[in-house]
Backbone bond lengths (Angstrom), bond angles and torsions (degrees), N, CA, C in turn:
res aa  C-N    CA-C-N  psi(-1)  N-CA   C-N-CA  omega(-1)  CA-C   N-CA-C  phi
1 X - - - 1.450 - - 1.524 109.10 -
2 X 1.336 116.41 122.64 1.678 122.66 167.42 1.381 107.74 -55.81
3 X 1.757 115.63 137.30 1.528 123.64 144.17 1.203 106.97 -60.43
4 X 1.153 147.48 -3.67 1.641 134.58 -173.52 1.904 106.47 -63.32
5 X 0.814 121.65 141.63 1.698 109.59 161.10 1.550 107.62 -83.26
6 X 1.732 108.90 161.37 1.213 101.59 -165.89 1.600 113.52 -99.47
7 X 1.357 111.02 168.37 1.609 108.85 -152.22 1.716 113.18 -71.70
8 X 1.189 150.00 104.77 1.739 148.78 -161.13 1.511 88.01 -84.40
9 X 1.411 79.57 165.08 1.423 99.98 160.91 1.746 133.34 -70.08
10 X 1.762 89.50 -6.37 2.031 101.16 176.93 1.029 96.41 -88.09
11 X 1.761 130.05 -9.79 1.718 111.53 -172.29 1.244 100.54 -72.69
12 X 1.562 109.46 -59.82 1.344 108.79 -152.12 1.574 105.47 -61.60
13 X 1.892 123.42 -34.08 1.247 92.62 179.36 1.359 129.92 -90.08
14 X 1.306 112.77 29.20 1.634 124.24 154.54 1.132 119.46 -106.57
15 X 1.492 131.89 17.29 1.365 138.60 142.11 1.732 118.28 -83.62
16 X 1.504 87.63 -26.26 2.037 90.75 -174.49 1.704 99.41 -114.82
17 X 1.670 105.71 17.36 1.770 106.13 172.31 1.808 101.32 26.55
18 X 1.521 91.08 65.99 1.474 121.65 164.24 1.375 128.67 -146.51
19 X 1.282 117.90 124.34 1.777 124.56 -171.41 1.881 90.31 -39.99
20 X 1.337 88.54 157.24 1.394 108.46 170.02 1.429 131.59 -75.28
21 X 1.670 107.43 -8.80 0.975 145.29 -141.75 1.879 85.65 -93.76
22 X 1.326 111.30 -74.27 1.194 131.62 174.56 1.224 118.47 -64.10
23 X 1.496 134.14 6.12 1.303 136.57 -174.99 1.632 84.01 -118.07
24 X 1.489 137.50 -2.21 1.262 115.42 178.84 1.363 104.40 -140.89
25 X 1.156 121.99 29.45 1.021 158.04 152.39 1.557 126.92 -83.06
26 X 1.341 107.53 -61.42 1.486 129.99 156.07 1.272 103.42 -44.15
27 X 1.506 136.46 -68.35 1.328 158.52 -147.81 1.427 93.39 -57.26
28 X 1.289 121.28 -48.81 1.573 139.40 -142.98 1.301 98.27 -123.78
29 X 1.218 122.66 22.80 1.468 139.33 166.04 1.646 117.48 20.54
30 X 1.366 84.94 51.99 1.832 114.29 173.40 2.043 96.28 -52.72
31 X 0.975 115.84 148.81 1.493 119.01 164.59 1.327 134.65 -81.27
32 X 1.667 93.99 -9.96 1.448 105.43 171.53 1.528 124.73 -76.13
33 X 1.196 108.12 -22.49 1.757 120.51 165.07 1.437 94.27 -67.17
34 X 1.321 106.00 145.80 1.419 121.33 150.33 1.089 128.35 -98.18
35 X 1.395 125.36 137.37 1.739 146.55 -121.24 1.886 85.32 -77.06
36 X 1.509 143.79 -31.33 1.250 141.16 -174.47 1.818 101.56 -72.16
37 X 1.339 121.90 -44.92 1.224 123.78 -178.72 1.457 115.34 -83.85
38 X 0.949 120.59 -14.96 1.877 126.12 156.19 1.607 100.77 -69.70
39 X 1.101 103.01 -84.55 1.968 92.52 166.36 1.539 123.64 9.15
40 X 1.511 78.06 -90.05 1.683 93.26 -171.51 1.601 110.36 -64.63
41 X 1.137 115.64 -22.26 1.746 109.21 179.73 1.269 111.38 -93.05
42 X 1.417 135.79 -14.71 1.108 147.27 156.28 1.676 106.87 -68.81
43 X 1.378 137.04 -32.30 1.434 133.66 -179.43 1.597 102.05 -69.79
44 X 1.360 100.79 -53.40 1.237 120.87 -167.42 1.915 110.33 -62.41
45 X 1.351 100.12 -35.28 1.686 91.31 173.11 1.739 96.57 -94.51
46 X 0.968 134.64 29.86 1.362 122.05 146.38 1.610 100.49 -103.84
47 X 1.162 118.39 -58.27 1.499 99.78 -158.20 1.867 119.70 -50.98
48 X 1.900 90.17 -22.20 1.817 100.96 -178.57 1.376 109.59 -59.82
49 X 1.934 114.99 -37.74 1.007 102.43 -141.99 1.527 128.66 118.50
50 X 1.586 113.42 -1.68 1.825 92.29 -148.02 1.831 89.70 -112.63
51 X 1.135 80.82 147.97 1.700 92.74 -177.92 1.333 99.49 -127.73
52 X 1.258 132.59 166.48 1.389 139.73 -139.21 1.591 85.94 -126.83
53 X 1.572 121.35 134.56 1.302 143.73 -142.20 2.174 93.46 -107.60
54 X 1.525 100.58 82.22 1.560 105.94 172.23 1.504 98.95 -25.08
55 X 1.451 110.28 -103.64 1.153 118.78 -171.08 1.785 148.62 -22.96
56 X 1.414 82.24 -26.15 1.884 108.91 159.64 1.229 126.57 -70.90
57 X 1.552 110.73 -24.43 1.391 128.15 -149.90 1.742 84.39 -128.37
58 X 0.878 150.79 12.70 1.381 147.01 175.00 2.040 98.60 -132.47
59 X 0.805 132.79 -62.96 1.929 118.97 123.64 0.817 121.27 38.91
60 X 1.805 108.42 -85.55 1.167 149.87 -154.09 1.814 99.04 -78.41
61 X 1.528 103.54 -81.67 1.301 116.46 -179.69 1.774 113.14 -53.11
62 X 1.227 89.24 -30.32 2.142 87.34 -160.67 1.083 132.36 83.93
63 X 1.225 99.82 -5.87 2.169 113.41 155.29 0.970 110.22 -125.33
64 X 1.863 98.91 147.79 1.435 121.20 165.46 1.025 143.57 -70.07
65 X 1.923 94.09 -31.72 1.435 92.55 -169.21 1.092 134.81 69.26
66 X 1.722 118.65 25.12 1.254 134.24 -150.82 1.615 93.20 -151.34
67 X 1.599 100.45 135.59 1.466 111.41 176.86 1.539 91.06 -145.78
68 X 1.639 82.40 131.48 1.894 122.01 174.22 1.114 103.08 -98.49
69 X 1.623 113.81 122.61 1.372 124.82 152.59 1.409 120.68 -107.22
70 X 1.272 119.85 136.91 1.778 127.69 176.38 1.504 98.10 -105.76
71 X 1.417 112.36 117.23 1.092 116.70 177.12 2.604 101.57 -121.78
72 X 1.196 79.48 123.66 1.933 85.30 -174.47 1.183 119.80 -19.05
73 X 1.686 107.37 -64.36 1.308 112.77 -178.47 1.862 106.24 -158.95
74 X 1.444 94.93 133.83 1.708 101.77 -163.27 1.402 116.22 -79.12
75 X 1.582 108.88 0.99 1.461 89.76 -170.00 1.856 111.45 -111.45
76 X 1.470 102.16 19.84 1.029 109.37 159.16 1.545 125.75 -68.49
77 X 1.243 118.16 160.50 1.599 118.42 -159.30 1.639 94.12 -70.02
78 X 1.062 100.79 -63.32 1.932 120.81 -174.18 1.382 104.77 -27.86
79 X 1.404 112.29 -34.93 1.604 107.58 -179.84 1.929 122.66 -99.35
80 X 1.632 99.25 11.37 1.611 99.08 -169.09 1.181 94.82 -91.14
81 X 1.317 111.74 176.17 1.487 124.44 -157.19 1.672 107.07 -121.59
C-alpha cells in the first residue's frame, strides 16, 4: 500500500485552476460542461489516478448497496464456490 494520499476531486481542479464544482460535475457528466472540458478532466483524473471515494458517496446517498449474508457454517460443500 502507497503513503501517497489518494487523488480528490480538489486536486485535479487545482491542476486545471478549476472550481471543484465543475470537476465533479464533468465526472458525472452533467450537460452543463461542455463535451471538450469533460475530456480534459476526465484525462486528467486518469492520468492522477483519482477514483471516486465509495464510502463518501454512500454517506452522501444513505445506501450501501450492500447485502449481508449469514450462512451456519462455510465449510460445507453447498456453500463453496
Amino acid at each position: 500500500m502507497s503513503n501517497q494520499a489518494e487523488t480528490t476531486i480538489h486536486d485535479i481542479a487545482k491542476k486545471l485552476n478549476l472550481s471543484a464544482s465543475t470537476v465533479s460535475r464533468a465526472l458525472n457528466d452533467n450537460p452543463v460542461i461542455s463535451e471538450p472540458t469533460r475530456n480534459l478532466i476526465k484525462r486528467i483524473a486518469v492520468e492522477m489516478g483519482y477514483r471516486p471515494n465509495t464510502l463518501a458517496a454512500n454517506l452522501r446517498t444513505k445506501r450501501t448497496n450492500t447485502i449481508g449474508v449469514i450462512v451456519p457454517l462455510i465449510n460445507r460443500h453447498f456453500f463453496r464456490w
